[in-house]
Predicted model as a PDB file, atoms N, CA, C, CB and O in Angstrom, pLDDT in the B-factor column:
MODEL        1                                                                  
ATOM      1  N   UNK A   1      75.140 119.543  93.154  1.00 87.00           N  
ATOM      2  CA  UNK A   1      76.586 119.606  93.277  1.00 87.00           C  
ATOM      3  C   UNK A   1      76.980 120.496  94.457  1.00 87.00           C  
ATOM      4  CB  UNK A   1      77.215 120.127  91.973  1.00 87.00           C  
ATOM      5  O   UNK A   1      77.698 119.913  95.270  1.00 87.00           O  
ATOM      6  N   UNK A   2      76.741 121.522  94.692  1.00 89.00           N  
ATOM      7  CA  UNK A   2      76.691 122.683  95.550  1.00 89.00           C  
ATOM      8  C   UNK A   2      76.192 122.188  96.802  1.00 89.00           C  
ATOM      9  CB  UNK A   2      75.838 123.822  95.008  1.00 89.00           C  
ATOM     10  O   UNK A   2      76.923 122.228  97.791  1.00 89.00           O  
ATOM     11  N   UNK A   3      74.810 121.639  96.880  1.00 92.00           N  
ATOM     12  CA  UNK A   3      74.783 120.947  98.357  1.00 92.00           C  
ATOM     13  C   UNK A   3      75.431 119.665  98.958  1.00 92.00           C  
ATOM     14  CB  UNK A   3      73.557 120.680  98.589  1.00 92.00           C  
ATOM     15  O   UNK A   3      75.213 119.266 100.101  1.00 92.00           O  
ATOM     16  N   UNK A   4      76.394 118.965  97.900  1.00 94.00           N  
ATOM     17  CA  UNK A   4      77.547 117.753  97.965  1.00 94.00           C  
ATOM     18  C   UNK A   4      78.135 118.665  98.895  1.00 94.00           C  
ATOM     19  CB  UNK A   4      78.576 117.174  96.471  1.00 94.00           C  
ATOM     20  O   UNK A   4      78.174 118.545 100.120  1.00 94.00           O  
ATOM     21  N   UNK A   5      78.689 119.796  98.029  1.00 92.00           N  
ATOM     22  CA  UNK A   5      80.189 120.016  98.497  1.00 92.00           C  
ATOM     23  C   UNK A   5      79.489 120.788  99.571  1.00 92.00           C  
ATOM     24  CB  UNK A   5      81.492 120.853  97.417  1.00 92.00           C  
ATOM     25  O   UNK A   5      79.677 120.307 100.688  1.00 92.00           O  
ATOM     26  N   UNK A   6      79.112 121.321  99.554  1.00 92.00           N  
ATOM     27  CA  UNK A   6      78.626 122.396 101.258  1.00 92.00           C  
ATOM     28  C   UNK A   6      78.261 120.963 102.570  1.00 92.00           C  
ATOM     29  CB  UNK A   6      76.302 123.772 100.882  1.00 92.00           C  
ATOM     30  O   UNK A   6      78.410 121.153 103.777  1.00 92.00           O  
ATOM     31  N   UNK A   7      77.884 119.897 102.097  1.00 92.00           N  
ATOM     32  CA  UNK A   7      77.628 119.008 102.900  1.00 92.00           C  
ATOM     33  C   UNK A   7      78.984 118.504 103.376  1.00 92.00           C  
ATOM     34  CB  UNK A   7      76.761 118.070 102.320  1.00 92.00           C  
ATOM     35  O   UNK A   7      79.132 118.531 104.598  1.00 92.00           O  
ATOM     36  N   UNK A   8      80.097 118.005 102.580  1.00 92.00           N  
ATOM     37  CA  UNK A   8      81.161 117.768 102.854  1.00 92.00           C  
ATOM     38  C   UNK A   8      81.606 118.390 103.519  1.00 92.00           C  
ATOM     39  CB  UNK A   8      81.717 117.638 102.202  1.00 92.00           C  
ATOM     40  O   UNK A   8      81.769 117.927 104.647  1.00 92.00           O  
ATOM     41  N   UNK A   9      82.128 119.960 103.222  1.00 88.00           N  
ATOM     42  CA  UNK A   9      82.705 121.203 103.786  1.00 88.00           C  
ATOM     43  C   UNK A   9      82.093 121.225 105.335  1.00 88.00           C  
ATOM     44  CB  UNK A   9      82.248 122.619 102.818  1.00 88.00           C  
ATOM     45  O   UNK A   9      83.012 121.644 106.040  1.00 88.00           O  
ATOM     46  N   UNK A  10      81.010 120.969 106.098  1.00 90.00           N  
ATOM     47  CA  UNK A  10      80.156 121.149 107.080  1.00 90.00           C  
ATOM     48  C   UNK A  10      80.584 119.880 107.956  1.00 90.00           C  
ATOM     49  CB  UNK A  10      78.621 121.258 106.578  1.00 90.00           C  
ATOM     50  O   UNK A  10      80.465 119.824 109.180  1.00 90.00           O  
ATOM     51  N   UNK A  11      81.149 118.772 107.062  1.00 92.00           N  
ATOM     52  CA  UNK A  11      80.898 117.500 107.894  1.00 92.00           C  
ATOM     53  C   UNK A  11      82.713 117.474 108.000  1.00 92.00           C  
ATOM     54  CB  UNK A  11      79.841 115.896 106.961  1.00 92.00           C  
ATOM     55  O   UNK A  11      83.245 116.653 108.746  1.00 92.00           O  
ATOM     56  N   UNK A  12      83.368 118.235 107.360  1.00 89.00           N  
ATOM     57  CA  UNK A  12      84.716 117.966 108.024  1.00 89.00           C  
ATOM     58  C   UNK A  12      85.152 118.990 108.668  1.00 89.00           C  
ATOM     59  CB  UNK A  12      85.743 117.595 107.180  1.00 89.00           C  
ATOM     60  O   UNK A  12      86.208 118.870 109.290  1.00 89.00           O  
ATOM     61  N   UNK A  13      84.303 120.488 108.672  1.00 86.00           N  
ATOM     62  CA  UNK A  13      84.732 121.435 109.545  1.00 86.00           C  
ATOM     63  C   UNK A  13      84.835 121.128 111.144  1.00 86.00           C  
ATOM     64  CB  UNK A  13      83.880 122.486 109.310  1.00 86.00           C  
ATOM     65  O   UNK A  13      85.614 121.632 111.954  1.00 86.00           O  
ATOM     66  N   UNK A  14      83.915 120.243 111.338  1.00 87.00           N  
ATOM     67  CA  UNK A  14      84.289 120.345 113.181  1.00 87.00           C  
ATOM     68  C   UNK A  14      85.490 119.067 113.319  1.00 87.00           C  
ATOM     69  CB  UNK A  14      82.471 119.834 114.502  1.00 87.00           C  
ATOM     70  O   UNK A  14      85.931 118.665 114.396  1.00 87.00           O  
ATOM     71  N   UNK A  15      85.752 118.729 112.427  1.00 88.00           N  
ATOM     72  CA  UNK A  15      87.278 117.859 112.794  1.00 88.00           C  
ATOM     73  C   UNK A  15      88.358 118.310 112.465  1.00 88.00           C  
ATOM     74  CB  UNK A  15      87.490 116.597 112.231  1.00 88.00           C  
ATOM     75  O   UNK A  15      89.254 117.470 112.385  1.00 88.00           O  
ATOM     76  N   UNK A  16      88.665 119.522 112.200  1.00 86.00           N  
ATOM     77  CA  UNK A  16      89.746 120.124 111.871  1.00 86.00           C  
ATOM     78  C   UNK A  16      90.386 120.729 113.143  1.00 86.00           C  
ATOM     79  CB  UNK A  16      89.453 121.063 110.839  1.00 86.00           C  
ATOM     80  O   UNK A  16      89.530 121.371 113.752  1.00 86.00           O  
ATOM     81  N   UNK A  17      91.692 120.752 113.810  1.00 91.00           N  
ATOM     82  CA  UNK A  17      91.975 121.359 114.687  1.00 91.00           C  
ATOM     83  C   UNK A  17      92.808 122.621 114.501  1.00 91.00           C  
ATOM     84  CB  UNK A  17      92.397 120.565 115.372  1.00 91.00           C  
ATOM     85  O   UNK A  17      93.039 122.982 113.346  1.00 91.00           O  
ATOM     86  N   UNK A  18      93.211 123.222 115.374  1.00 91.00           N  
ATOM     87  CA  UNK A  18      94.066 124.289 114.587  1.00 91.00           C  
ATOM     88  C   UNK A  18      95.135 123.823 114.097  1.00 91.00           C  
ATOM     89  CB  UNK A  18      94.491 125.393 115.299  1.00 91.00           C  
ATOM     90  O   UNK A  18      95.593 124.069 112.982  1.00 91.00           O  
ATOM     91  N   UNK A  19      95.666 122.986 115.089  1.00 94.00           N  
ATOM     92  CA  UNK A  19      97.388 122.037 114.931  1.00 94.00           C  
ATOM     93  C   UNK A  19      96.948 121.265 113.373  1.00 94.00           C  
ATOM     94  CB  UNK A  19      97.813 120.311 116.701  1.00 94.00           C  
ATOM     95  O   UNK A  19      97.899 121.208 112.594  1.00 94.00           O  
ATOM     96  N   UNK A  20      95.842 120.773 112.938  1.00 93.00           N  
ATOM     97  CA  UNK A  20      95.777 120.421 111.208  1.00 93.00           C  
ATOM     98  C   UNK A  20      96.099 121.816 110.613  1.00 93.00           C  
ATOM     99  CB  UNK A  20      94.038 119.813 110.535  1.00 93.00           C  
ATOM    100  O   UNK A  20      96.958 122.070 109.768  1.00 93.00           O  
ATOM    101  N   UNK A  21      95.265 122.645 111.203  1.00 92.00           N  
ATOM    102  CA  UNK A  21      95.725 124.476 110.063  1.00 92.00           C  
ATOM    103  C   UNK A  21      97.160 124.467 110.197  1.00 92.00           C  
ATOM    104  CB  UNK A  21      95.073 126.512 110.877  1.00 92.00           C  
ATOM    105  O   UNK A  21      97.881 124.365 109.205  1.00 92.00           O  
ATOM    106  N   UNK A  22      97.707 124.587 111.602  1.00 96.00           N  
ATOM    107  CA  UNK A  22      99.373 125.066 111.417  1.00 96.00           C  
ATOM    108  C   UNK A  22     100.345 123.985 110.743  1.00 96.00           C  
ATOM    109  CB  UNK A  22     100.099 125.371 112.997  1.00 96.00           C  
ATOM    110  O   UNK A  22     101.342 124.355 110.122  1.00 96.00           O  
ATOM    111  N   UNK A  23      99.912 122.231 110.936  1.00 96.00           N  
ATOM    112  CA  UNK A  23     100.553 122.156 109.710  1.00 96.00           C  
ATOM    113  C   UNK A  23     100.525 121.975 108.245  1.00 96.00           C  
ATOM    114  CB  UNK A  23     100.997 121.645 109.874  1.00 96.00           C  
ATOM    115  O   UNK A  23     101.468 121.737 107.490  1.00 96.00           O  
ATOM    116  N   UNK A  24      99.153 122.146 107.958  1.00 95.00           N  
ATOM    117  CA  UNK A  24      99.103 122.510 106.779  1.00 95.00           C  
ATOM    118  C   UNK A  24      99.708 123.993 106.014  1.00 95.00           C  
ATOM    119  CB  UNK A  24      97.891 122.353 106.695  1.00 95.00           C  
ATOM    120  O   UNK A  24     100.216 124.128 104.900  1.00 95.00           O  
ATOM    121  N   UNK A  25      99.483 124.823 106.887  1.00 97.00           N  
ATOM    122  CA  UNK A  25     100.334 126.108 106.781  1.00 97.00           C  
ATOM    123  C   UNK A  25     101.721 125.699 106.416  1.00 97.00           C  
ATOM    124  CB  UNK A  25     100.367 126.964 108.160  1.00 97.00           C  
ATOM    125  O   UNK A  25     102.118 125.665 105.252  1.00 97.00           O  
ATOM    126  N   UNK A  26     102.471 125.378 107.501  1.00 98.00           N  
ATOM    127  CA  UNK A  26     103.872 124.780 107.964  1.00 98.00           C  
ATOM    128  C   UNK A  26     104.114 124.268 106.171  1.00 98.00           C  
ATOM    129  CB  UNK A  26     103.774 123.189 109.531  1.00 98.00           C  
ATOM    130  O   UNK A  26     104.543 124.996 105.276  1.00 98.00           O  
ATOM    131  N   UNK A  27     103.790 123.168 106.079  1.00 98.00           N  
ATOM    132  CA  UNK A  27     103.914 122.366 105.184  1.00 98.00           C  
ATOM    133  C   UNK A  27     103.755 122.789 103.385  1.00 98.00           C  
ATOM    134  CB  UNK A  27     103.007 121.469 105.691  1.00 98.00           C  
ATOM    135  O   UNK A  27     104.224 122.200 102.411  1.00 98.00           O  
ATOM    136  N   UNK A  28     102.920 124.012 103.460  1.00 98.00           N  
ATOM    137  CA  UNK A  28     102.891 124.670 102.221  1.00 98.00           C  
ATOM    138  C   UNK A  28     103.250 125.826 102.164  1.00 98.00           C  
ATOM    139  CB  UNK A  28     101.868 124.678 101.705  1.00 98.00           C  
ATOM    140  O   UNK A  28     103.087 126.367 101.071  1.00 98.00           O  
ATOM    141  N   UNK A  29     103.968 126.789 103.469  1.00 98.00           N  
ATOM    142  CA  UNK A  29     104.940 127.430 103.059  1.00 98.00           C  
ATOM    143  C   UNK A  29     106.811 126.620 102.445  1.00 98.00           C  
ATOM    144  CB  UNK A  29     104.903 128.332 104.316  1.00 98.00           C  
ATOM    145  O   UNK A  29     107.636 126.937 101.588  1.00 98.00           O  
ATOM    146  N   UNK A  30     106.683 125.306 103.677  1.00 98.00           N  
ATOM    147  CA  UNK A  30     108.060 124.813 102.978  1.00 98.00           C  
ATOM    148  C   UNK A  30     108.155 124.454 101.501  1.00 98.00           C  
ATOM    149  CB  UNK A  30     108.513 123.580 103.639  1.00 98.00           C  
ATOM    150  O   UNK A  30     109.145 124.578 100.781  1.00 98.00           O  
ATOM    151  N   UNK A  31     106.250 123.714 100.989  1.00 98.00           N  
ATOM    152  CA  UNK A  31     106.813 123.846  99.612  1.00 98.00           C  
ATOM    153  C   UNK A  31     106.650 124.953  98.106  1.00 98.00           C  
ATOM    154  CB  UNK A  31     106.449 122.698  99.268  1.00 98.00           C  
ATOM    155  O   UNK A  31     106.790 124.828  96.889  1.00 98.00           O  
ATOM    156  N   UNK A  32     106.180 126.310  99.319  1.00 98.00           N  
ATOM    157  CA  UNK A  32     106.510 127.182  97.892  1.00 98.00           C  
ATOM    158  C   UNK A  32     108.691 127.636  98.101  1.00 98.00           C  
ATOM    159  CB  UNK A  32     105.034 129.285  97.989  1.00 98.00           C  
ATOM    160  O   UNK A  32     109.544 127.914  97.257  1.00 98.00           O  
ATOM    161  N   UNK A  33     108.736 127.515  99.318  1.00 98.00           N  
ATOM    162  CA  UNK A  33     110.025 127.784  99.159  1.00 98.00           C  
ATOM    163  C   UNK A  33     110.936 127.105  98.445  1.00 98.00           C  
ATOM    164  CB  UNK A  33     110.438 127.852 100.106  1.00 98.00           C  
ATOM    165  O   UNK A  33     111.681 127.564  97.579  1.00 98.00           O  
ATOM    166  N   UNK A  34     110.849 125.880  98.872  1.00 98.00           N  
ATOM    167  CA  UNK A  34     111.779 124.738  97.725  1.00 98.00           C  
ATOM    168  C   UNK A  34     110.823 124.624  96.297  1.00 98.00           C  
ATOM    169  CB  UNK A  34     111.951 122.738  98.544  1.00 98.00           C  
ATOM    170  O   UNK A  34     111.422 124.037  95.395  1.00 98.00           O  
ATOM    171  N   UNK A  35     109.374 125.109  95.927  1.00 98.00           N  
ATOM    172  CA  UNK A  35     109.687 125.293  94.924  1.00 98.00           C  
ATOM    173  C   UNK A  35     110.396 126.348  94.091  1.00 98.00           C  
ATOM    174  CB  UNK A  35     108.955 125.090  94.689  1.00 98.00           C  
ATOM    175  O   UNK A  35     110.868 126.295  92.956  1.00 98.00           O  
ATOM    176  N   UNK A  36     110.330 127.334  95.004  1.00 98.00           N  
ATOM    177  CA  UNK A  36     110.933 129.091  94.126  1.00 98.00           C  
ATOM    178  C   UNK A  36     112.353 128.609  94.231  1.00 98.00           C  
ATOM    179  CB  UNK A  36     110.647 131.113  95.194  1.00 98.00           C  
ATOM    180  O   UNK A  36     113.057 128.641  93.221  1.00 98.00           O  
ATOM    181  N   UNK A  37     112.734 128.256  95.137  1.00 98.00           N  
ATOM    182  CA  UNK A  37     114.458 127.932  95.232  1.00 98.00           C  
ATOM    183  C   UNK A  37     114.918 126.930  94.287  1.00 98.00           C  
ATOM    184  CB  UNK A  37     114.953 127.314  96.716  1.00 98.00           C  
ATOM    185  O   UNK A  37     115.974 127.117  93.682  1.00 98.00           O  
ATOM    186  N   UNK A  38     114.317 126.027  94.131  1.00 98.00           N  
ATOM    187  CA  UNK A  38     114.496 124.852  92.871  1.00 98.00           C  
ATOM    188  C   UNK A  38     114.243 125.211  91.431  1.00 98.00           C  
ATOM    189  CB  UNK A  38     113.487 123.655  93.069  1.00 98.00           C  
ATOM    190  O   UNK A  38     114.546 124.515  90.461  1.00 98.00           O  
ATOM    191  N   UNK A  39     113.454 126.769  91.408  1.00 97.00           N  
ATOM    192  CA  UNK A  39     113.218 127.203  90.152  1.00 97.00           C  
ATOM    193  C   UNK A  39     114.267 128.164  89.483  1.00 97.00           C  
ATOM    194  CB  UNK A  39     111.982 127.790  90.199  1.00 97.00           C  
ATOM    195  O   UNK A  39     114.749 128.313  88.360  1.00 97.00           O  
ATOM    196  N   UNK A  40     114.416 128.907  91.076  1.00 96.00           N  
ATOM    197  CA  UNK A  40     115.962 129.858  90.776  1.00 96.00           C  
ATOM    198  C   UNK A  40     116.837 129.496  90.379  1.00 96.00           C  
ATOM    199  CB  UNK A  40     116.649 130.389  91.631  1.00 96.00           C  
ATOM    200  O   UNK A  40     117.385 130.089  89.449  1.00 96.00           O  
ATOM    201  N   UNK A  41     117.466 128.090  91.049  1.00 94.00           N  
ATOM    202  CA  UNK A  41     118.532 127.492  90.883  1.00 94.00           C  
ATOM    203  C   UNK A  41     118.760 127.044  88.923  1.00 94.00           C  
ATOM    204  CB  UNK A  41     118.376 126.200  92.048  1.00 94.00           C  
ATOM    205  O   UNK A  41     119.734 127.190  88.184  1.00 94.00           O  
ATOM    206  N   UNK A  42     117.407 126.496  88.675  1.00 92.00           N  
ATOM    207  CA  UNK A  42     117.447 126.087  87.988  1.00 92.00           C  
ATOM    208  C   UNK A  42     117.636 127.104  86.814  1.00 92.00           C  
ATOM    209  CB  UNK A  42     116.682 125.353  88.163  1.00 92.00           C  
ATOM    210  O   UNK A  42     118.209 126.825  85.761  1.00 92.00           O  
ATOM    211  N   UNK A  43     116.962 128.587  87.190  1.00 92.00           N  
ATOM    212  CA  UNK A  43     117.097 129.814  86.035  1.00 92.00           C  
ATOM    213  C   UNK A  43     118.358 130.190  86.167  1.00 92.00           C  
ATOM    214  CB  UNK A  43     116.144 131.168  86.180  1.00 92.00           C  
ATOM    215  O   UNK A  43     118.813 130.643  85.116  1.00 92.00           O  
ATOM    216  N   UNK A  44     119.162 130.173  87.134  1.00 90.00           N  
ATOM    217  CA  UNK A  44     120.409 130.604  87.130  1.00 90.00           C  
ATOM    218  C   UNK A  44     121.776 129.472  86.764  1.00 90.00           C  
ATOM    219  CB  UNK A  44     120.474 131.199  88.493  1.00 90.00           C  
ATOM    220  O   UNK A  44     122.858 130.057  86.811  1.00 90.00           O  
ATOM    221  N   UNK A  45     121.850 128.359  86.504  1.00 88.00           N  
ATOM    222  CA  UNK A  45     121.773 126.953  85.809  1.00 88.00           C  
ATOM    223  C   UNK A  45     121.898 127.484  84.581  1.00 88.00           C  
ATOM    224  CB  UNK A  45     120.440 125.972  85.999  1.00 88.00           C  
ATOM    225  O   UNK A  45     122.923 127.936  84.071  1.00 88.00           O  
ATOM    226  N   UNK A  46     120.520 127.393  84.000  1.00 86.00           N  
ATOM    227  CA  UNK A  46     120.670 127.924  82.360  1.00 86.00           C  
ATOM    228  C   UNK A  46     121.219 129.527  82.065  1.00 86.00           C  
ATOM    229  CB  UNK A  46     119.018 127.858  81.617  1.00 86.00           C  
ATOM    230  O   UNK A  46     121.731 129.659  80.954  1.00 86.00           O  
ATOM    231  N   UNK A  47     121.195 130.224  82.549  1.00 83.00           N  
ATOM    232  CA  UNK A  47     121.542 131.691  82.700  1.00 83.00           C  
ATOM    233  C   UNK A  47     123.069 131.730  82.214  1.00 83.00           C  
ATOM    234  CB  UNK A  47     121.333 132.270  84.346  1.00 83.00           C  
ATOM    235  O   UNK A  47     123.600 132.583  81.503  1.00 83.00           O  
ATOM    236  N   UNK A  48     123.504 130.849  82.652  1.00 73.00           N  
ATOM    237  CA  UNK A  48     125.241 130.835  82.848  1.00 73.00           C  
ATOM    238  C   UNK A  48     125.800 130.151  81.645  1.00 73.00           C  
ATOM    239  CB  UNK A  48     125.838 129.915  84.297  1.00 73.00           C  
ATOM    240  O   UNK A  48     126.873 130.504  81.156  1.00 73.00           O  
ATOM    241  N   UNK A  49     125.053 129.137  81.147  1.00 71.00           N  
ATOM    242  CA  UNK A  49     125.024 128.558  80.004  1.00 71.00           C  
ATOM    243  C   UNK A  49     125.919 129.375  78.498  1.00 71.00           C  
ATOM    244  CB  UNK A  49     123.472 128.411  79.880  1.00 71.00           C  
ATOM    245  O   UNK A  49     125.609 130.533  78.221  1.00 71.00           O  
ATOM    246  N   UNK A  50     126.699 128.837  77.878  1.00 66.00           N  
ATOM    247  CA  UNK A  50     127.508 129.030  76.817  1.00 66.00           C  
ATOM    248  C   UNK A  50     125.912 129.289  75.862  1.00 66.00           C  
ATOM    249  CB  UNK A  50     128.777 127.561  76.428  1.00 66.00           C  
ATOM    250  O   UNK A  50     125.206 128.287  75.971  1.00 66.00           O  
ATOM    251  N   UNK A  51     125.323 130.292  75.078  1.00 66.00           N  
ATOM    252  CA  UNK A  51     124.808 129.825  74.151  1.00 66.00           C  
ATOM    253  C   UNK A  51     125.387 128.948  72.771  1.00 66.00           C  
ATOM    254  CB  UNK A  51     124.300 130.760  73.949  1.00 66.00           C  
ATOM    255  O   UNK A  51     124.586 128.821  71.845  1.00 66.00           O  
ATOM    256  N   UNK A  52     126.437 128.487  72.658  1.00 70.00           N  
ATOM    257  CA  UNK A  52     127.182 128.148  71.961  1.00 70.00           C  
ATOM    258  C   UNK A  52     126.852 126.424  72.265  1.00 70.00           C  
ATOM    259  CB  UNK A  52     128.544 128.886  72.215  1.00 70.00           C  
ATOM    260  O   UNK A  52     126.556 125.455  71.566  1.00 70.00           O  
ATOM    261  N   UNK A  53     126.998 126.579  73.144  1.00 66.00           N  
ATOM    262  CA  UNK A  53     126.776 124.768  74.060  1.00 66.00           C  
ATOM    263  C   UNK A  53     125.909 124.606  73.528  1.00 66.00           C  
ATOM    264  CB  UNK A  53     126.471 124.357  75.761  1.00 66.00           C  
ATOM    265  O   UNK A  53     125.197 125.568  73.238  1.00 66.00           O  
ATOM    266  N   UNK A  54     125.523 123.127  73.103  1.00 66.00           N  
ATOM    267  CA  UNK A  54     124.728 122.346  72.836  1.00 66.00           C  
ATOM    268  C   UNK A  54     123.337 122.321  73.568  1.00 66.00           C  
ATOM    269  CB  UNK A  54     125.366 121.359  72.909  1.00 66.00           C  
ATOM    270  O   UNK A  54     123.334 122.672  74.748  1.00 66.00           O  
ATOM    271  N   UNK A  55     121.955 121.876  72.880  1.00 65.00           N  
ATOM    272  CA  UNK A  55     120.534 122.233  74.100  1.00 65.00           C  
ATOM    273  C   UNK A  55     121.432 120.595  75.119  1.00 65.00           C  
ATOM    274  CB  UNK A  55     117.864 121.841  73.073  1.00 65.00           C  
ATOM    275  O   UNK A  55     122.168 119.731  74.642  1.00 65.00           O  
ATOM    276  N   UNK A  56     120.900 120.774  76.679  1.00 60.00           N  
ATOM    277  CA  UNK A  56     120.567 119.654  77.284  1.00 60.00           C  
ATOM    278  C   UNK A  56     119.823 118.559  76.928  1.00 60.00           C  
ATOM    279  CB  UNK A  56     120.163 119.942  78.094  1.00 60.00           C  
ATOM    280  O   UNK A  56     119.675 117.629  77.720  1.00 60.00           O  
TER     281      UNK A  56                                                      
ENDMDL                                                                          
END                                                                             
């Protein structure tokens, strides 16, 4: 199993460029942001909530 994946890992390291790192970077900082922001929204959503109101 270990020499699979070290074989894999070896055979796609020299095709990686940096421009794949920066946008993979790029691309998974935008989605921890829209996820924390979509989570806030959503805690502050229920936050405001009547406990009296009915569940959703």
């Amino acid at each position: 199993m270990s020499g699979t994946c070290g074989g894999m890992l070896l055979s796609i390291l020299p095709q990686l460029t940096s421009e794949d790192v920066y946008r993979t970077v790029a691309l998974a900082a935008v989605g921890a942001v829209t996820s924390f922001m979509i989570s806030y929204l959503l805690k502050k959503m229920l936050e405001d909530r009547d406990p009296k109101d009915p569940p959703l």
